[in-house]
Biopython code that builds the backbone (N, CA, C, O; Angstrom):
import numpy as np
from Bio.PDB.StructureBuilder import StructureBuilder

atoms = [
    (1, "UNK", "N", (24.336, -9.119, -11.729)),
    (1, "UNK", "CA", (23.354, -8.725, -10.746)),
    (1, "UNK", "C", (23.100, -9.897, -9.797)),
    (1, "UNK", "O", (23.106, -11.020, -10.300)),
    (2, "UNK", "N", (22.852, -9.756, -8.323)),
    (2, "UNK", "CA", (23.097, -10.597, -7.554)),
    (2, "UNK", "C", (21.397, -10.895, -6.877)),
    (2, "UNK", "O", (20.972, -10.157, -5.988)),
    (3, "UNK", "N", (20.729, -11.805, -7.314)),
    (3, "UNK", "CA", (19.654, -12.222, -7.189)),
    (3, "UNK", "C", (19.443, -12.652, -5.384)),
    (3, "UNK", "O", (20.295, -13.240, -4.719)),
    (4, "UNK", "N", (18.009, -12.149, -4.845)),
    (4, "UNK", "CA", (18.245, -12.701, -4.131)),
    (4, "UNK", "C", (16.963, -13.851, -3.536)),
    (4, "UNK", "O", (15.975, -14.287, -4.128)),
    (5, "UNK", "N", (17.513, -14.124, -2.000)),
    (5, "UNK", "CA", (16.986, -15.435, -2.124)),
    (5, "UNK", "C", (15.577, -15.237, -1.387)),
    (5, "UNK", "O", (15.508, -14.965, -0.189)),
    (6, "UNK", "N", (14.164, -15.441, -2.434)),
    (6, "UNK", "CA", (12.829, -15.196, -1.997)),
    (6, "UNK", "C", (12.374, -16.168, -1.058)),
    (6, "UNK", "O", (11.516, -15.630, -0.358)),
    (7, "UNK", "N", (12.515, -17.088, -0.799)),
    (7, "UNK", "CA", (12.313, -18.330, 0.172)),
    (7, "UNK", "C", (12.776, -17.836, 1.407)),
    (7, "UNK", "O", (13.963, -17.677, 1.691)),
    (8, "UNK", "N", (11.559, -17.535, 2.326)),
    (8, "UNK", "CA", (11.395, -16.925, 3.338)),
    (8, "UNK", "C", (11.023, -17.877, 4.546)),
    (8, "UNK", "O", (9.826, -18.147, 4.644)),
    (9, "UNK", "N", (11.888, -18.422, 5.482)),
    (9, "UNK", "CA", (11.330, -19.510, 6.241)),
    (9, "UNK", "C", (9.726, -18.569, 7.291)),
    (9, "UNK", "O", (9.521, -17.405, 7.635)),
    (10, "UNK", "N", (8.895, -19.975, 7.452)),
    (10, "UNK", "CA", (7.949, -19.546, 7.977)),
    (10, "UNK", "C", (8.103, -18.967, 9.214)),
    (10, "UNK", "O", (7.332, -18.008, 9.265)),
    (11, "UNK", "N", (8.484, -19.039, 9.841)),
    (11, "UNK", "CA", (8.888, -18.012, 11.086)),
    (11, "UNK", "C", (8.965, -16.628, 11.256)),
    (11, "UNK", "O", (8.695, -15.859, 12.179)),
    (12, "UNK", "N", (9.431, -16.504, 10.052)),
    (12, "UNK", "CA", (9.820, -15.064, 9.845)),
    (12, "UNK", "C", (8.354, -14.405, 9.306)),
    (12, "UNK", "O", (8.527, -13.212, 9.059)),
    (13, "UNK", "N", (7.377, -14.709, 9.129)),
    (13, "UNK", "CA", (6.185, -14.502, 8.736)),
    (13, "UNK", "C", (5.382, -13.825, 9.657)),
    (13, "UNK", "O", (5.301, -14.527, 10.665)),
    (14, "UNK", "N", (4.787, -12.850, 9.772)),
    (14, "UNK", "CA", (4.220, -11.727, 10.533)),
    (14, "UNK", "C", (2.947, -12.531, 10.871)),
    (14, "UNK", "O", (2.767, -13.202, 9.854)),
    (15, "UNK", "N", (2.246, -12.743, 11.497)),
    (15, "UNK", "CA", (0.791, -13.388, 11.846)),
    (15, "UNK", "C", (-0.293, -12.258, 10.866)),
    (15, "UNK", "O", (-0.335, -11.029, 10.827)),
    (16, "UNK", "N", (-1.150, -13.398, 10.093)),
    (16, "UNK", "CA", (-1.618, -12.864, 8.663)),
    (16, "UNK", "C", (-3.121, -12.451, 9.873)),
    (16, "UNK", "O", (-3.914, -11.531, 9.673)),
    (17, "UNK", "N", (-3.139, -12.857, 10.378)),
    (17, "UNK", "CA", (-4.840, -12.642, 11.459)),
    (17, "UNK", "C", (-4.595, -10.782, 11.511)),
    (17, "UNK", "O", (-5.574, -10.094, 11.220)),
    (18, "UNK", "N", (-3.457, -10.181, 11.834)),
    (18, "UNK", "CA", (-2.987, -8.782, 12.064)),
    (18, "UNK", "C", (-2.313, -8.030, 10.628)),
    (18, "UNK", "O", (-2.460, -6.841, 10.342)),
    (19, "UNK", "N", (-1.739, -8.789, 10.025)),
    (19, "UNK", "CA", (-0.934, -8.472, 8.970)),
    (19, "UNK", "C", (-1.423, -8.824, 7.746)),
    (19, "UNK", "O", (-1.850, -9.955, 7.511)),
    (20, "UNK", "N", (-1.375, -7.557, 6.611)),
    (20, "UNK", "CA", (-1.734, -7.768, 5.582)),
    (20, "UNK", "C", (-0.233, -7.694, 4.177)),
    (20, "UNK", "O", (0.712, -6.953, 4.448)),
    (21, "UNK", "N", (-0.208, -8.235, 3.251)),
    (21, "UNK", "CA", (1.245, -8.208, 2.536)),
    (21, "UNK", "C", (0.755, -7.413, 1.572)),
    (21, "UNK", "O", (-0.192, -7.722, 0.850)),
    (22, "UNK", "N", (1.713, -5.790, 1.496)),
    (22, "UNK", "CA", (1.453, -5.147, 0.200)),
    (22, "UNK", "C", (2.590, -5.280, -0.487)),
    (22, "UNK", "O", (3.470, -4.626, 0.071)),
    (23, "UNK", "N", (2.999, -5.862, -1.504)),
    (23, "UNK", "CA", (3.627, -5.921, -2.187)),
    (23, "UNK", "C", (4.824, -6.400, -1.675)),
    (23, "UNK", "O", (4.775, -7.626, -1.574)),
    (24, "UNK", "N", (5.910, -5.914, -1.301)),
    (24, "UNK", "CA", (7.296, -6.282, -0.725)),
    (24, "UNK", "C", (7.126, -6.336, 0.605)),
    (24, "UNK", "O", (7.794, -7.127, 1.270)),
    (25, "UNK", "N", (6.401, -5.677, 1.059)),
    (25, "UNK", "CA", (6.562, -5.233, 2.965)),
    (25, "UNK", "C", (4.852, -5.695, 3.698)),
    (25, "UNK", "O", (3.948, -6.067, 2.949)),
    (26, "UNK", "N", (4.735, -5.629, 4.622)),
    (26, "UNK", "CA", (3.619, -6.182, 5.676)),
    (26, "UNK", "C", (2.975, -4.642, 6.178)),
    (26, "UNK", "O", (3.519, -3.574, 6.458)),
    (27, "UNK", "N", (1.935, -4.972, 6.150)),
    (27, "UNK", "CA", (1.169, -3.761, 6.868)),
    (27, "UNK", "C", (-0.161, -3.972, 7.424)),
    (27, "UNK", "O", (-1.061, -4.527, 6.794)),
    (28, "UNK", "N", (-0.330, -3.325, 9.140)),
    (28, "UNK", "CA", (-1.753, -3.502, 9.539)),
    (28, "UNK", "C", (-2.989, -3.653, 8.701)),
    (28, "UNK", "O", (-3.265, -2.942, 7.735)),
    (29, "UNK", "N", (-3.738, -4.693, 9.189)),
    (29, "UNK", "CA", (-5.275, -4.380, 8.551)),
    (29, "UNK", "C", (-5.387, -3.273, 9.000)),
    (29, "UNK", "O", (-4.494, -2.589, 9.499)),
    (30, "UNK", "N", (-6.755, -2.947, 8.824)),
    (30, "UNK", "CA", (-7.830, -2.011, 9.134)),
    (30, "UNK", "C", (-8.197, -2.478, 10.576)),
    (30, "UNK", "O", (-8.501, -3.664, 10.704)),
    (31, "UNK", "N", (-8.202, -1.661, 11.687)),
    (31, "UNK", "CA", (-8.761, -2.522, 12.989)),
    (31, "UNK", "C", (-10.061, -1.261, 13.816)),
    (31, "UNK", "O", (-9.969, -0.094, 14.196)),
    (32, "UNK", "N", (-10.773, -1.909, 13.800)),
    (32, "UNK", "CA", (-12.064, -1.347, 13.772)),
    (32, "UNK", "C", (-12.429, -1.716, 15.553)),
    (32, "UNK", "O", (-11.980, -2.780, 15.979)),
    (33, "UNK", "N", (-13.195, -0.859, 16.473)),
    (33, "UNK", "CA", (-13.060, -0.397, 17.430)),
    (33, "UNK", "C", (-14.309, -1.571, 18.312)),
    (33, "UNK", "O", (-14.357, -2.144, 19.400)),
    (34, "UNK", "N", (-15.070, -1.479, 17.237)),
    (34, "UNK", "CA", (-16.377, -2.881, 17.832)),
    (34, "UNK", "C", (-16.675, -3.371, 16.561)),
    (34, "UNK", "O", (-16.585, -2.896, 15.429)),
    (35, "UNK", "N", (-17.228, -4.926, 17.233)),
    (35, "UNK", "CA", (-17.615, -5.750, 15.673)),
    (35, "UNK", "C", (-18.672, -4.802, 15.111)),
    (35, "UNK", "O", (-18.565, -4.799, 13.885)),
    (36, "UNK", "N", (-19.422, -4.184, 15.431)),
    (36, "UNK", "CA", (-20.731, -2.929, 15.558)),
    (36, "UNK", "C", (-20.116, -2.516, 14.255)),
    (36, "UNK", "O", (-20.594, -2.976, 13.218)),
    (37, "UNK", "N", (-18.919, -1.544, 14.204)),
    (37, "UNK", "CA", (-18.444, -0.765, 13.185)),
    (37, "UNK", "C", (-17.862, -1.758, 12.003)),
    (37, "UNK", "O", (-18.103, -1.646, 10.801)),
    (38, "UNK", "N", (-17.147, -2.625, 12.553)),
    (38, "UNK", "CA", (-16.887, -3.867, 11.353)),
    (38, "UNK", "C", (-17.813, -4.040, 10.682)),
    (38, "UNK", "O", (-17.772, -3.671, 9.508)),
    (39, "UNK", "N", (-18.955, -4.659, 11.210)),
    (39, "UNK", "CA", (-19.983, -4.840, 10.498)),
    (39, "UNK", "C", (-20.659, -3.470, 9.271)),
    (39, "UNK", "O", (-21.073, -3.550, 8.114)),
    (40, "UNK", "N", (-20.502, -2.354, 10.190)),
    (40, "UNK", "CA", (-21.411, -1.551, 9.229)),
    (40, "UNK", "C", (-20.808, -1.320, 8.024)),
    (40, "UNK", "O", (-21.360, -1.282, 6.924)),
    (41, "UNK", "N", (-19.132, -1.098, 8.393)),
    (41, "UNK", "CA", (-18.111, -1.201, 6.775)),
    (41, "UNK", "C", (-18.979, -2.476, 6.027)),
    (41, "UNK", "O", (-19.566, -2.268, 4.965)),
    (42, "UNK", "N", (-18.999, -3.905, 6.738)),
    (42, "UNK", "CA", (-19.446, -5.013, 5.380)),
    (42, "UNK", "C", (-20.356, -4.575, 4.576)),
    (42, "UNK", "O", (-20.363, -4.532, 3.346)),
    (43, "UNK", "N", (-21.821, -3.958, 6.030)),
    (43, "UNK", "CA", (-22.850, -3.584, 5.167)),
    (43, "UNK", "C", (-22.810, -2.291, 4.139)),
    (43, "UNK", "O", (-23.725, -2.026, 3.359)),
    (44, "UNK", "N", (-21.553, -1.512, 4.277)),
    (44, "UNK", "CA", (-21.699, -0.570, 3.282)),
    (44, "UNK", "C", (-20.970, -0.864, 1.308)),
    (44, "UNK", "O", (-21.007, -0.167, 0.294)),
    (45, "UNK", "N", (-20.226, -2.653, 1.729)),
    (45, "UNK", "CA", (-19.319, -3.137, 1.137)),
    (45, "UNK", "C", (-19.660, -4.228, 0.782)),
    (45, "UNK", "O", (-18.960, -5.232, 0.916)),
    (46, "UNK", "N", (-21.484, -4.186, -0.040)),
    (46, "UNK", "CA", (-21.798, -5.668, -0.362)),
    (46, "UNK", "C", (-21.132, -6.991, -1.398)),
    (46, "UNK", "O", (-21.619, -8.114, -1.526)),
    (47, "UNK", "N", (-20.227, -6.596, -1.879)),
    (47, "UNK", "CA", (-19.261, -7.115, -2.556)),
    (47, "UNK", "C", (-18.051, -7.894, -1.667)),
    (47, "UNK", "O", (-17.810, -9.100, -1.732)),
    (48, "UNK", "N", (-17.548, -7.185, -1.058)),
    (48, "UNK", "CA", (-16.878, -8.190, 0.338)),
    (48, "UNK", "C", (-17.769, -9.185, 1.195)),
    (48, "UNK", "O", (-17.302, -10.305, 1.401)),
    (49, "UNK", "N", (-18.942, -8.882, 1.679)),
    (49, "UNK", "CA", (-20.139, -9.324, 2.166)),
    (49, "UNK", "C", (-20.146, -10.574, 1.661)),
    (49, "UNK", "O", (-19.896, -11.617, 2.265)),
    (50, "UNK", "N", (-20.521, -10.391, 0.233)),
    (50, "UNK", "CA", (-21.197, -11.389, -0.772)),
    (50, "UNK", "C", (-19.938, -12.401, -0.951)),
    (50, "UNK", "O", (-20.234, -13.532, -1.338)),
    (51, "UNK", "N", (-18.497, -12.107, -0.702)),
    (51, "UNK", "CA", (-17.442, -13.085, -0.792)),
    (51, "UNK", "C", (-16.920, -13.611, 0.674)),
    (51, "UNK", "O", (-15.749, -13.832, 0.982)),
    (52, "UNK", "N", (-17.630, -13.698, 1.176)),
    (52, "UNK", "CA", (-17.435, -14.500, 2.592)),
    (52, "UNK", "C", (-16.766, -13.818, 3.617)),
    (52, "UNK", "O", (-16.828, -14.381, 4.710)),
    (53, "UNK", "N", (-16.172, -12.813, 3.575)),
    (53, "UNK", "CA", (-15.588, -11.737, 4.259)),
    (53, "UNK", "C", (-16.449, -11.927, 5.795)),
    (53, "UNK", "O", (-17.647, -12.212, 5.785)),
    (54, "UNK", "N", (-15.722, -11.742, 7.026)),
    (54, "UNK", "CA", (-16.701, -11.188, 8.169)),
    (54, "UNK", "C", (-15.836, -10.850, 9.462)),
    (54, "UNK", "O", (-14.721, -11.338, 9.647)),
    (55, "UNK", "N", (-16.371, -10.094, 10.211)),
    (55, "UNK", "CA", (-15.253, -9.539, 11.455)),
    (55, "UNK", "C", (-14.727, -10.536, 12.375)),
    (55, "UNK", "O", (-15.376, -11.573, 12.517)),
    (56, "UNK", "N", (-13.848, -10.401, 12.897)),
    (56, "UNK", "CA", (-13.456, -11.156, 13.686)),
    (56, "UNK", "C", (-12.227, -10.722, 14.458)),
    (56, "UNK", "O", (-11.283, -10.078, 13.999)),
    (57, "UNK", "N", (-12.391, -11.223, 15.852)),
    (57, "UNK", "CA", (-11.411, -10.368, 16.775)),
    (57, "UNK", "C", (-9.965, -10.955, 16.806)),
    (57, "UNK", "O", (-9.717, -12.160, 16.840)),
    (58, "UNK", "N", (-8.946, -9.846, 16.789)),
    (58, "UNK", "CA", (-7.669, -10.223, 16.865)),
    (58, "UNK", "C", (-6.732, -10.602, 18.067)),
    (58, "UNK", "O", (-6.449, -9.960, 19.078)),
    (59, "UNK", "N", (-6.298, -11.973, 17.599)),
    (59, "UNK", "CA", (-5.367, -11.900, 19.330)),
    (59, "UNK", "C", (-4.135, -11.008, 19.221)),
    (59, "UNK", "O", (-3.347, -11.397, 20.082)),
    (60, "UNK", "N", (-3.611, -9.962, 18.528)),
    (60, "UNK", "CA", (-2.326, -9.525, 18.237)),
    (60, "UNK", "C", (-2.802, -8.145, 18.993)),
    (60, "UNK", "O", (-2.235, -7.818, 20.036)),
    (61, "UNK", "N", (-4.163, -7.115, 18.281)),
    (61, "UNK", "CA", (-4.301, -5.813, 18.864)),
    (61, "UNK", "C", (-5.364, -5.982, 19.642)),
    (61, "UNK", "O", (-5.597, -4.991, 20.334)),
    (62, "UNK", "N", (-6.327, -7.156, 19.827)),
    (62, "UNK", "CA", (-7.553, -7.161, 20.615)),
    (62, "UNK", "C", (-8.343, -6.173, 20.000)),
    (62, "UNK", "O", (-8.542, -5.221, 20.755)),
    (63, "UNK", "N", (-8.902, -6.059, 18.803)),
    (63, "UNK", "CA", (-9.764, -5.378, 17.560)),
    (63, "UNK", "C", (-9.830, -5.929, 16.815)),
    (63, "UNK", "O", (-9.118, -6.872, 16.474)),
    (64, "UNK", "N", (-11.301, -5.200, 16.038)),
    (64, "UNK", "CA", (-11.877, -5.812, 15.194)),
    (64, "UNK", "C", (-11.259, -5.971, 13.813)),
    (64, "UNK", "O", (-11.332, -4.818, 13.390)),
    (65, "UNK", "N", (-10.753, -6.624, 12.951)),
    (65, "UNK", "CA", (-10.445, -6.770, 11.898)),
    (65, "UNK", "C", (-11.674, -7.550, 10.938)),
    (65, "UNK", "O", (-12.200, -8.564, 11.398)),
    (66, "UNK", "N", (-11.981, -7.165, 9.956)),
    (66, "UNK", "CA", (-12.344, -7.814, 8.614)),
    (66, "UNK", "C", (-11.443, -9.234, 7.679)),
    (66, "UNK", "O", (-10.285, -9.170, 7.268)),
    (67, "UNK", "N", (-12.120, -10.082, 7.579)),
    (67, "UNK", "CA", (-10.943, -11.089, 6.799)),
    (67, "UNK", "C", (-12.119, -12.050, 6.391)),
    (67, "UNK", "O", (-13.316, -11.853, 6.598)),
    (68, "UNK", "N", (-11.416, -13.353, 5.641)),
    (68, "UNK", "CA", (-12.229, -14.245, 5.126)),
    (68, "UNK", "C", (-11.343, -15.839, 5.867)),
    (68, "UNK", "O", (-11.852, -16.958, 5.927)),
    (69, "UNK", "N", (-10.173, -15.510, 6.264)),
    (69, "UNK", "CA", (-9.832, -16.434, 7.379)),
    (69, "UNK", "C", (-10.429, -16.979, 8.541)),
    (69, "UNK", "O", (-9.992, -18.086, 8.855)),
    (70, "UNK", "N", (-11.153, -16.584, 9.133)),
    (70, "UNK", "CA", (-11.533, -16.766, 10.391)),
    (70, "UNK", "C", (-13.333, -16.803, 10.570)),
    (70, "UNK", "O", (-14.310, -16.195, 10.133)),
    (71, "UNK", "N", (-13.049, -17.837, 11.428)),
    (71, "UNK", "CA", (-15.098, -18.013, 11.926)),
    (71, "UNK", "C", (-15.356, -17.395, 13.160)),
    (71, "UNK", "O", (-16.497, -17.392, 13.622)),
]
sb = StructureBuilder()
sb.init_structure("model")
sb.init_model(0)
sb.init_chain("A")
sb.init_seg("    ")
for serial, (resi, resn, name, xyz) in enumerate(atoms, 1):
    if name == "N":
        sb.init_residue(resn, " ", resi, " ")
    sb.init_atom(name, np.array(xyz, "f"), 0.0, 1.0, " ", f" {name:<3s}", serial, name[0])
structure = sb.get_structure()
């Protein structure tokens, strides 16, 4: 069986601000229409809230995304 090679140069890396990694493949966050609605998901999601989580705008779709990356 022919193993292959997981060492992925960084380049090839999707911008994580837009991109989330499920398992093998990359897929959009959640992108939310105003920080307004971002926010009300946190407040309905005090557990994300409570772990530093908060909206913040994307330079990739210009929307709101949720993350714990960004100030």
């Amino acid at each position: 069986m022919k193993k292959r090679n997981k060492c992925i140069p960084r380049h090839l890396h999707p911008d994580p601000e837009h991109w989330v990694r499920k398992g093998q493949s990359w897929k959009a966050k959640v992108a939310y229409e105003s920080e307004d609605n971002a926010w009300e998901f946190l407040n309905q999601n005090s557990k994300l809230k409570a772990s530093g989580w908060h909206p913040y705008l994307c330079k990739v779709c210009s929307k709101w995304h949720i993350g714990r990356l960004h100030n």
